[in-house]
MIKOLZA-191319 format. One record per atom (N, C-alpha, C): x, y, z. Coordinates in steps of 0.001 Angstrom, whole numbers, plus 500000, padded with zeros to 6 digits. Example, Ala and Ser with C-alpha at 12.3 -4.5 7.8 and 13.67 -1.06 7.14 Angstrom:
% MIKOLZA-191319
513190494310507800/512300495500507800/513200496700507800/512850497750507080/513670498940507140/512900500030507870/
//
This chain:
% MIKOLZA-191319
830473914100694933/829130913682695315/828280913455694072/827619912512693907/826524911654692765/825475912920692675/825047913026691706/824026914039691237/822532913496691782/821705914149692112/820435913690692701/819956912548691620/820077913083690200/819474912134689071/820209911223688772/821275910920689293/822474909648689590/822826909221688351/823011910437687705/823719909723686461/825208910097686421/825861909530686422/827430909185686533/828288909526685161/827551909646684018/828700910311682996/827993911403682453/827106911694683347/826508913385682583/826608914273683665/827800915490683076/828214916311684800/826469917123684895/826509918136685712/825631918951686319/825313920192685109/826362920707684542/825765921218683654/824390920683682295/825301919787682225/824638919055680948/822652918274681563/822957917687682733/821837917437683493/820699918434683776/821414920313683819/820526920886683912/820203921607682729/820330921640681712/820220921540680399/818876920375679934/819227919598680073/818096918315680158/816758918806681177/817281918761681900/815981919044682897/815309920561682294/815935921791681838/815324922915681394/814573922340680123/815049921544679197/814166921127677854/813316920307678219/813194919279678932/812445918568679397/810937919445680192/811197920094681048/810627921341681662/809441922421680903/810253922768679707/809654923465678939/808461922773678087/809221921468677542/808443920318677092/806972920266678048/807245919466678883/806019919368679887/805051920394679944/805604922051680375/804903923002680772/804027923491679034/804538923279677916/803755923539676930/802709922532676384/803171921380676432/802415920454676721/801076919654677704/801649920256678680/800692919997679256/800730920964680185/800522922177680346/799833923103681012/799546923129682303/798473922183683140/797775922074684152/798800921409684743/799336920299684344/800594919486685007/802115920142685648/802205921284684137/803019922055684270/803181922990685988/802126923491685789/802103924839686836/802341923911687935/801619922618688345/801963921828689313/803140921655689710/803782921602688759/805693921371688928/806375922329689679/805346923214689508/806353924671690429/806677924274691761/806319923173692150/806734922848694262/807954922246693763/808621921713693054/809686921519692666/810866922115692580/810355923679691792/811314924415691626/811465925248692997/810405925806693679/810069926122694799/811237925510695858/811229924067695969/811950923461697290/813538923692696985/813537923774695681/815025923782695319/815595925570695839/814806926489694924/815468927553695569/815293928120697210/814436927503697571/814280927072699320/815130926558699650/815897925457699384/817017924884699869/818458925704699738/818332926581698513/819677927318698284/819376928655699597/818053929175699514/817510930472699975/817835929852701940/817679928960702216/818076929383703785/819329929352704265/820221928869703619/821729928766703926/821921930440703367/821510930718702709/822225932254701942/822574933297703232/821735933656704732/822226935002705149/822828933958705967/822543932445706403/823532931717707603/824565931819707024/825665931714705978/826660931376705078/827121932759704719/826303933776704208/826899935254704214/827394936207705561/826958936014706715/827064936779707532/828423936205708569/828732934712708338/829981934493708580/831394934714707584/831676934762706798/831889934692705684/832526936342705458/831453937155705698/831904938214705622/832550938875706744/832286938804707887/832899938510709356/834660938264709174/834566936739708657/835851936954708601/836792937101707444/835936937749706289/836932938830705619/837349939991705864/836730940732706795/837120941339707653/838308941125708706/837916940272708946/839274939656710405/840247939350709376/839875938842708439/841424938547707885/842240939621706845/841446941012706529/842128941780706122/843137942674707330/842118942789708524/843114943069709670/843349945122709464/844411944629708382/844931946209708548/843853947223707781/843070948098708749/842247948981708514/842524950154707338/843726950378706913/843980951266705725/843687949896704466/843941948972704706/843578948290703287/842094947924703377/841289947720704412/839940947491704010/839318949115704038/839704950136704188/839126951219703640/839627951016701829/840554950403701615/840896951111700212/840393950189699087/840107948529699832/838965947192699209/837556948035699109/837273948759700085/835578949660699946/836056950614699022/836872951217698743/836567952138697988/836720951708696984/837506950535696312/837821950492695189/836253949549694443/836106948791695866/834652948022695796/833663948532694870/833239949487695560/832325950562695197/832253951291693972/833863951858693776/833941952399692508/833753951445691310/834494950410691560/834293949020690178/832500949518690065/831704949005690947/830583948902691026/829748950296689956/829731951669690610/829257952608689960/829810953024688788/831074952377688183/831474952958687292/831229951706686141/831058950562686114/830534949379685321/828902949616685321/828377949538685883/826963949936686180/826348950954685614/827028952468685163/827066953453685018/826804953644683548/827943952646683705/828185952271681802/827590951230681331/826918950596681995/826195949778681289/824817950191680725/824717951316681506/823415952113682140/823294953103680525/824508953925680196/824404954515679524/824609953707677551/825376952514677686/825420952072676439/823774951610676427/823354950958677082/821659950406676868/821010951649676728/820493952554677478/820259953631677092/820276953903675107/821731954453674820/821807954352674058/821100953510672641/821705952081672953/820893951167672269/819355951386672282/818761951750673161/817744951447672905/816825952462672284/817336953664672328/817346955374671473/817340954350669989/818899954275669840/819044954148668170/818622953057667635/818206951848668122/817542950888667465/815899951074667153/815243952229668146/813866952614667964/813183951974667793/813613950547669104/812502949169669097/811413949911669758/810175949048668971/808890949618670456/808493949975669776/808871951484668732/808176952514667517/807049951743667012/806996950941666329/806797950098665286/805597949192666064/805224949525667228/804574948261667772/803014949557668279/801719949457667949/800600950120668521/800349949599669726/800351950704670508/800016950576672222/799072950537672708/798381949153672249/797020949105672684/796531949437674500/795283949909674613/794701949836676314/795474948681676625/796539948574678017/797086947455678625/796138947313679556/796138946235680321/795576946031681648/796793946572682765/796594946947683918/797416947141685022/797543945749685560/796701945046685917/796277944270686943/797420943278687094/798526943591686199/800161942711686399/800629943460687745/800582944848687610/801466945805689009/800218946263689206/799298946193689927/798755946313690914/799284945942692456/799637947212693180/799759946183694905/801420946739694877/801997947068693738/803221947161693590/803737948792693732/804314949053694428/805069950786694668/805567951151693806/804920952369693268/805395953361692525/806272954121692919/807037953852693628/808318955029693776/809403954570694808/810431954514694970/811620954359696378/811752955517696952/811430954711698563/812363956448699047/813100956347699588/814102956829699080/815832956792698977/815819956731700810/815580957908701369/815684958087703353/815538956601703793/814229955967703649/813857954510704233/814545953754703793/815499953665702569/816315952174701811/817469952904702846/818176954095703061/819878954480703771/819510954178705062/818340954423705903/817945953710707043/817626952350707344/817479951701706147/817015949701706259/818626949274706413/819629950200705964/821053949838705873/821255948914707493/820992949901708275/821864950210709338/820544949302710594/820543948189710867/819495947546711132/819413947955712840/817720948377713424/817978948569714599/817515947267715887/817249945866714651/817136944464715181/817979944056714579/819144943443714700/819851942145713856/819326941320714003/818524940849714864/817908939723714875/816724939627713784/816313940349714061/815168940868712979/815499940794711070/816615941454711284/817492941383710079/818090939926709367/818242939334710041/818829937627710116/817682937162709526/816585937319710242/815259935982710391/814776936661709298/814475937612708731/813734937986707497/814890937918705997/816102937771706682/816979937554705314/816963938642704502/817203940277705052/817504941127704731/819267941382704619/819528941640703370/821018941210703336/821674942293703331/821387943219703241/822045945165703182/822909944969704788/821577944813705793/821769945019707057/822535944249707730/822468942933707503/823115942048707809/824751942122707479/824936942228706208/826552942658705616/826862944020706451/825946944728706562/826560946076707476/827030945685709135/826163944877709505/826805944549711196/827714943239710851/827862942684710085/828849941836709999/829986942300710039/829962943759708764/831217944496709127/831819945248709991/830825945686711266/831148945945712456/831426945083713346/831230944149712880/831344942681714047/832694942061713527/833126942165712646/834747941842711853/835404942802712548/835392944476712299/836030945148713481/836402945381714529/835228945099714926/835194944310716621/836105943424716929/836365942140716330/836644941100716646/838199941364716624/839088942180715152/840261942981715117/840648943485716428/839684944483716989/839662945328718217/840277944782719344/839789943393719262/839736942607720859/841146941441721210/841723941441719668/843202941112719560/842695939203719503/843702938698720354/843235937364720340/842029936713720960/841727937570722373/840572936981722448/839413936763721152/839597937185720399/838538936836718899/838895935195718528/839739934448718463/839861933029718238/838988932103718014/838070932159719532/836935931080719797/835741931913719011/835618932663718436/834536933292717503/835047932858716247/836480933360715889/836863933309714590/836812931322714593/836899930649715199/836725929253714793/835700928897714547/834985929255715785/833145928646715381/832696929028713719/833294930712713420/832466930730712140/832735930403711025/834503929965711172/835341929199710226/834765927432710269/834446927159711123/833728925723711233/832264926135710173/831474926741710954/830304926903710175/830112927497708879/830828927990708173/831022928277707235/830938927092706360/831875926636706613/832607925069706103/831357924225705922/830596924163706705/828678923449706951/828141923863706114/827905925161706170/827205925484705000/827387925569703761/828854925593703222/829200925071701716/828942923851702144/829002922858702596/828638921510702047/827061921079701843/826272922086702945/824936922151702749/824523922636700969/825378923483700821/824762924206699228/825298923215698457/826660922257698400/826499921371697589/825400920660697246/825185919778698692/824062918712698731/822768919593698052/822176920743698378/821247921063697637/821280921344695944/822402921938695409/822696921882694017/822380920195693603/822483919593694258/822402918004693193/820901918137692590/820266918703693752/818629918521693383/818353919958692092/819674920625691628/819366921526690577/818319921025689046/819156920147688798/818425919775687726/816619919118687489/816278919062689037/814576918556688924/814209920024689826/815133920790690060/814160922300690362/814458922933689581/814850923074688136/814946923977686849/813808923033686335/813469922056686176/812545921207685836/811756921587685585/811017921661687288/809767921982688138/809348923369687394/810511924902687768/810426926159687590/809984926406685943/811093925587685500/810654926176683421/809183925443682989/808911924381683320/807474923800683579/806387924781684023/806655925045684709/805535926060685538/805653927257685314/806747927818684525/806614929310683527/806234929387682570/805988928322681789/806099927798680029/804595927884680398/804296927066680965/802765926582681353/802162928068681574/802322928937682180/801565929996682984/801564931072681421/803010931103680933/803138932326680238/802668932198678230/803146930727678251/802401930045676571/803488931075675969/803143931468674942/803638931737673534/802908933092673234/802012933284673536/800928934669672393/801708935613672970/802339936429674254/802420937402674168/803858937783673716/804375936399673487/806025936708672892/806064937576671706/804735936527670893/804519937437669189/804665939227669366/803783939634670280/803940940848670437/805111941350670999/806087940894671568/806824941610672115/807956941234671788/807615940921670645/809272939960669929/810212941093670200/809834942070669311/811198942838669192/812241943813670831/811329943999671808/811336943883672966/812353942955673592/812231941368673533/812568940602673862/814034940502672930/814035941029671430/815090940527671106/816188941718671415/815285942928671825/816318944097671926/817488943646673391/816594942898674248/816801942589675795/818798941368675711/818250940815674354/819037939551674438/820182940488673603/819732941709672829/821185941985672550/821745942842673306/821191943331674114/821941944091675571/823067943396676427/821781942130676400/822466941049677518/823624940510676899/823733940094675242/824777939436675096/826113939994674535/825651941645674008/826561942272674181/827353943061675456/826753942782676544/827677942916677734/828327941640677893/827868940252678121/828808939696678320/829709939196677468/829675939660676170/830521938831675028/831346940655674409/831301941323674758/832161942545674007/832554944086675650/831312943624676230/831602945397677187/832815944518678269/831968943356678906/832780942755680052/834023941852679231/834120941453677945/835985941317677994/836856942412677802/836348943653677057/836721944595677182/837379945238678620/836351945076679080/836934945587680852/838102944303681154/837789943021681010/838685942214681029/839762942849680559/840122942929679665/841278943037678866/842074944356679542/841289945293679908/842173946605680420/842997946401681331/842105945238682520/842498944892683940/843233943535684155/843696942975682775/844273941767682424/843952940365682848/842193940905682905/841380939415683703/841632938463682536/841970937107682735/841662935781681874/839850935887682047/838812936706680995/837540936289681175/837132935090680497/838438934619679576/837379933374678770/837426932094679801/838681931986680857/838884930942681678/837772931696683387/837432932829683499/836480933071684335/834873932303683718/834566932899682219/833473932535682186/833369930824682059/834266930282681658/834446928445681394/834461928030683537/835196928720683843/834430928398685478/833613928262686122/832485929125685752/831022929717686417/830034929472685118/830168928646684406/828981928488682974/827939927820683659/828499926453684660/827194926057685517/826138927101686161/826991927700686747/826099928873687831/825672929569686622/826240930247685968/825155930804684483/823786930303684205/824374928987684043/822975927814683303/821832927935684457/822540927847685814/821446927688686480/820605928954686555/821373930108687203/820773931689686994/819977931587686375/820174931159684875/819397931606683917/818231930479684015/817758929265684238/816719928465684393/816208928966685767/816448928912686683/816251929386687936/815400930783688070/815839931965687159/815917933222687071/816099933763688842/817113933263689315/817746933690690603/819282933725690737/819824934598691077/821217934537691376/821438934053692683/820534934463693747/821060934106694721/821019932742695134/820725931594694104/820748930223694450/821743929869694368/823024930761693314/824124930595692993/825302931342694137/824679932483695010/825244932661695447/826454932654696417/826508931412696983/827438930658697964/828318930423697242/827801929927696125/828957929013695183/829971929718694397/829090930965694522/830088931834693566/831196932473694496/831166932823695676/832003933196696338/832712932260696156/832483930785696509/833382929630696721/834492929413695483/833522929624694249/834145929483693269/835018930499692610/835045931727693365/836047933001693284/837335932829693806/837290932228695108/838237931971695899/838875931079695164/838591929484694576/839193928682693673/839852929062692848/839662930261692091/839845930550690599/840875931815690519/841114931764692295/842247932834691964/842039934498693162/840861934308693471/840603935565693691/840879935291695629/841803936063696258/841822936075697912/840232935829698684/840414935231699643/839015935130700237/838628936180700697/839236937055701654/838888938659701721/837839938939700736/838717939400699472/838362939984698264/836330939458698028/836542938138697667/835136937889697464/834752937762698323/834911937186699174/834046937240700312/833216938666701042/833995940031700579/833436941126700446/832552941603699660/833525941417698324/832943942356696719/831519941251696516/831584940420696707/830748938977695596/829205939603696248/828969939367697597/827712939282698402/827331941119698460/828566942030698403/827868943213697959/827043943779696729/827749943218696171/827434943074694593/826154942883694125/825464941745694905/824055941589694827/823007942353695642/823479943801695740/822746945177695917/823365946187695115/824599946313694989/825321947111694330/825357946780692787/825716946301692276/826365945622691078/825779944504690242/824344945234690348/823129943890689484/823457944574687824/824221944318687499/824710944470685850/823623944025684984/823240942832684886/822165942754684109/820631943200684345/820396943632685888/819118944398685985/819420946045685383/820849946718685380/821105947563684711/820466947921683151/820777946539682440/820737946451681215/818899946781681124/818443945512681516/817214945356681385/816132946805681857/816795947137683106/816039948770683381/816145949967682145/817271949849681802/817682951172680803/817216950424679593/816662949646679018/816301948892677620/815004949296677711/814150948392678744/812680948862679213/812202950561679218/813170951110679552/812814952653679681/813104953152678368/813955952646677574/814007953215675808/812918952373675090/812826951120675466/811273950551674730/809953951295675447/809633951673676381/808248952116676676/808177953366676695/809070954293676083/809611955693675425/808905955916674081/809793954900673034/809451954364672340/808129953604671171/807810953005672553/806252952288672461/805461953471672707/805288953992673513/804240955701673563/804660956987672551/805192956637671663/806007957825670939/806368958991671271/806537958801672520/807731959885673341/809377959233673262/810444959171672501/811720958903672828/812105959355673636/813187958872674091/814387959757674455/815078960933673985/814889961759674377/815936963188673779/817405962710674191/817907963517673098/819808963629673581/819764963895674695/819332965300675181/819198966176676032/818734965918677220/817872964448677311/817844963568678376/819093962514679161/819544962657678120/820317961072678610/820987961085679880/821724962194680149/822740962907680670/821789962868682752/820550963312682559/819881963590683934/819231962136684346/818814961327682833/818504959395682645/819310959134683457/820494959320683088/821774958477683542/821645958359684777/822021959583685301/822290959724686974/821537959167687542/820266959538687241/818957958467687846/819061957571688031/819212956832686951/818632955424686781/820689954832687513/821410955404687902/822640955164688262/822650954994689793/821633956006690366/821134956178691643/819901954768691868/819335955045691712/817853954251691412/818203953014691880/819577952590690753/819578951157690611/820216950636691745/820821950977692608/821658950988693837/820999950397695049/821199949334695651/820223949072696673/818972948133696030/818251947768694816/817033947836694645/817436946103694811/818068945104695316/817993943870695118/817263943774696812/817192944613697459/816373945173698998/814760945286698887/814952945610697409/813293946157696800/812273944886696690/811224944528697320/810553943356696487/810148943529695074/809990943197693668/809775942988692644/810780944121692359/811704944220692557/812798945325692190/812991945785691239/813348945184689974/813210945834688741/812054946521688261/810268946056688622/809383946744688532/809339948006688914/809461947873690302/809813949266691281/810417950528690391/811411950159690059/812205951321689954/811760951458688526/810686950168687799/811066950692686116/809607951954686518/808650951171686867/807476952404687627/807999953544688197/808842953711689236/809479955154689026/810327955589688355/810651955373687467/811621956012686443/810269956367685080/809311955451685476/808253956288684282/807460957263685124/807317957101686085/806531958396687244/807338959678686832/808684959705686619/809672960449685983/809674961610684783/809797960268684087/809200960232682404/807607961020681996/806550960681683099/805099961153682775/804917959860681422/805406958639681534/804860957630681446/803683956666681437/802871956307680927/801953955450681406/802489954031682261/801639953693683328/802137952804683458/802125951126682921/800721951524682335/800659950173681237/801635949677680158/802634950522680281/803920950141678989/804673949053680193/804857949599681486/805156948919682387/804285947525682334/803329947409682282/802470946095682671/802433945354681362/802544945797680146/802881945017679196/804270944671679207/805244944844679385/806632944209679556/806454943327680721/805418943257681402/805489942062682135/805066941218681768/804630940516681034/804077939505680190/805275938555680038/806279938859679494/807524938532679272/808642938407679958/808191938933681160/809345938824682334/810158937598682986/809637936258682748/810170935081682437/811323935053681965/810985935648680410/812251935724679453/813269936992680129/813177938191680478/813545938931680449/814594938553681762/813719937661682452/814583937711684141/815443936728684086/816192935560683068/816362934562682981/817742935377682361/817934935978681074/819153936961681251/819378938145681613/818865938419682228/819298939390683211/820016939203684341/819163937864685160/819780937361685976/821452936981685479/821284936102684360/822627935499683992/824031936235684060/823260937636683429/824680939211683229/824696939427684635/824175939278685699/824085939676687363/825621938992687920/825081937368687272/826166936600687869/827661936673687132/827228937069686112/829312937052685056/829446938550685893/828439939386686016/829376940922686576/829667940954688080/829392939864688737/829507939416690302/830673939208690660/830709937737689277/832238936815689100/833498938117688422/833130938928687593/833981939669687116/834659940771687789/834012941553688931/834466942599690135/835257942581690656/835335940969692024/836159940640692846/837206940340691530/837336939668690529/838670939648689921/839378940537689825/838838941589689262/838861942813688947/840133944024690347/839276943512691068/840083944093692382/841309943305692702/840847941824692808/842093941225693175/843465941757691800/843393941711690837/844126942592689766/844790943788690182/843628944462690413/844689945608690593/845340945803691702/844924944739693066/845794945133694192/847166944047694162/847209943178692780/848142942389692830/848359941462693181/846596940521693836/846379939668694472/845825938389694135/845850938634693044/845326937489691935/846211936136692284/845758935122692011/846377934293692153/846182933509690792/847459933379689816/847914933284688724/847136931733687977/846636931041687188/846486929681687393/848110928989687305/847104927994687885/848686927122689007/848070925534688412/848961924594689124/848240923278688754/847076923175689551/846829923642690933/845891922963691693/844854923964690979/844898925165690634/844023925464689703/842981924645688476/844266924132687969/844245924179686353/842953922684686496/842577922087687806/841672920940687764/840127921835687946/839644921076686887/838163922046686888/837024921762687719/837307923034688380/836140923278689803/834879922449689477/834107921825690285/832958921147689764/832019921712690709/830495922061690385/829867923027691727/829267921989692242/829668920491692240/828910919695693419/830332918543694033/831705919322693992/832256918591693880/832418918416695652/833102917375695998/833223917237697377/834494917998698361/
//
């Protein structure tokens, strides 16, 4: 399928590349024009955002039906889960770390912040109300608001079900194998319009956010990018390498969905595609079709990074560090904390505000790192999507289910291809 901007020898990556410089161009330039652009970026992740729980809640349905035998989808959840808390864990504690021994923040005077960034915004989770939003007592309710915890939870009772009832399940299992099929072609057709809604979005951030408060928060910002790029360039091939993932031919798969994540600062625009593009690249449909869409509550890797960086910079910035003697009770926290919070509205705020409610924190260290949250959410997001793509591999590996590259492989997936 022809790219919305119909250019015929420039693929989709390279187009949205163009459209992000172009974008930025405009929004510094011209300002007032800029912010205007945002209905642009707006319709685009609108177009990815209503197919997401129609397309997840079948999808996962019948990865269920098609694992069938109930001792192996107990042992896909457990292993699910564990990938999840134990990557997460550790990502949790190397940032941490980093952000102790580099003693960014020190060096910077903490002037009176304004609040008036988190104003309106909750200071705290409570754990009881997020284990109760699980278990939805409307699905309907759950559907139409695009709550995705709840939804993946009765899907997976509704996959059981369907096991339960033997063949009569058929005329269900077709309809959602048909509709499924609809809605990847729906997320194609909307990806064409990627490159004039990264446009619209970097236009209308550039424009809003300018330049002055970067000066201040340079070192902040640069601590963020070496978190981010030392997970995906040293922690996650590392894990590669133990579990004998090919990550340099994973990440050359999904660089589009990267590019976009990161202009977008959304994963879930990418989300369809990435399942789709798991399944291509090797991984059983079961497999992602489970791990991929959990993941984006469980297994936000780069909101990991960015939470535990933020909490050693605004440590830091108030000249309270981190103790050794902390890290250890940090950890668990912020290991707990982080679990669930893609449920949270402004989620990473949330939890960075209670983890300084914690601390005896101000919360203005909080409201000055928002200034920058543009930058900050753009890789963060990006590490979300390589630790999404990296899980389900991960599993399919160790249960032996990988599927090796082959020739029909070896032709490179295109994310608007037909």
């Amino acid at each position: 399928m022809k790219s919305f901007l119909g250019f015929k020898k420039l693929n989709l990556l390279v187009q949205i590349t163009i459209g992000g410089l172009l974008g930025a161009f405009a929004g510094y330039l011209f300002p007032s024009l800029g912010k205007e652009l945002k209905i642009l970026g707006v319709l685009f992740t609108n177009l990815i955002q209503m197919v997401i729980v129609p397309l997840i809640f079948p999808i996962v349905v019948l990865s269920i039906v098609t694992i069938k035998n109930s001792n192996k989808f107990g042992k896909l959840t457990f292993k699910t889960f564990s990938f999840f808390f134990l990557i997460t864990t550790l990502l949790i504690t190397i940032s941490l770390v980093l952000g102790k021994v580099s003693g960014a923040g020190s060096s910077i005077h903490a002037v009176n912040v304004s609040t008036e960034a988190i104003k309106g915004v909750a200071s705290d989770i409570n754990i009881n109300d997020f284990l109760l939003s699980i278990v939805p007592k409307n699905v309907v309710s759950a559907l139409s608001e695009g709550n995705l915890l709840p939804v993946i939870f009765f899907a997976v009772f509704l996959g059981i079900a369907l096991i339960a009832i033997g063949d009569d399940n058929k005329p269900v299992i077709d309809f959602f194998e048909a509709w499924s099929k609809a809605m990847f072609k729906i997320v194609n057709y909307a990806i064409s319009f990627a490159p004039v809604g990264v446009f619209g979005l970097v236009a209308s951030n550039v424009a809003k956010t300018g330049l002055g408060d970067l000066y201040l928060l340079g070192q902040f910002v640069l601590l963020l990018y070496v978190g981010y790029l030392s997970t995906v360039l040293i922690v996650f091939p590392i894990i590669a390498y133990i579990y004998k993932v090919p990550y340099i031919r994973l990440l050359s798969n999904i660089k589009d969905l990267i590019l976009i994540a990161f202009t977008t600062g959304s994963s879930s625009v990418v989300l369809p595609t990435l399942i789709e593009r798991s399944e291509k690249n090797g991984v059983p449909s079961e497999i992602s079709a489970f791990a991929v869409p959990l993941g984006y509550s469980f297994n936000l890797t780069g909101a990991c990074v960015y939470i535990s960086l933020s909490v050693a910079f605004i440590t830091n910035l108030y000249g309270n560090p981190i103790q050794w003697v902390q890290l250890l009770p940090l950890i668990l926290f912020l290991t707990i904390i982080t679990k669930g919070i893609a449920a949270v509205p402004a989620e990473a705020l949330v939890v960075l505000l209670a983890t300084a409610g914690q601390l005896n924190l101000p919360p203005e260290g909080v409201a000055l790192i928002v200034a920058v949250d543009f930058l900050a959410n753009a890789g963060r997001t990006a590490v979300n999507v390589v630790g999404n793509a990296l899980i389900p591999t991960i599993i399919a590996k160790s249960e032996n289910e990988f599927i090796e590259e082959s020739s029909d492989l070896k032709e490179k997936v295109l994310i608007n291809s037909n």
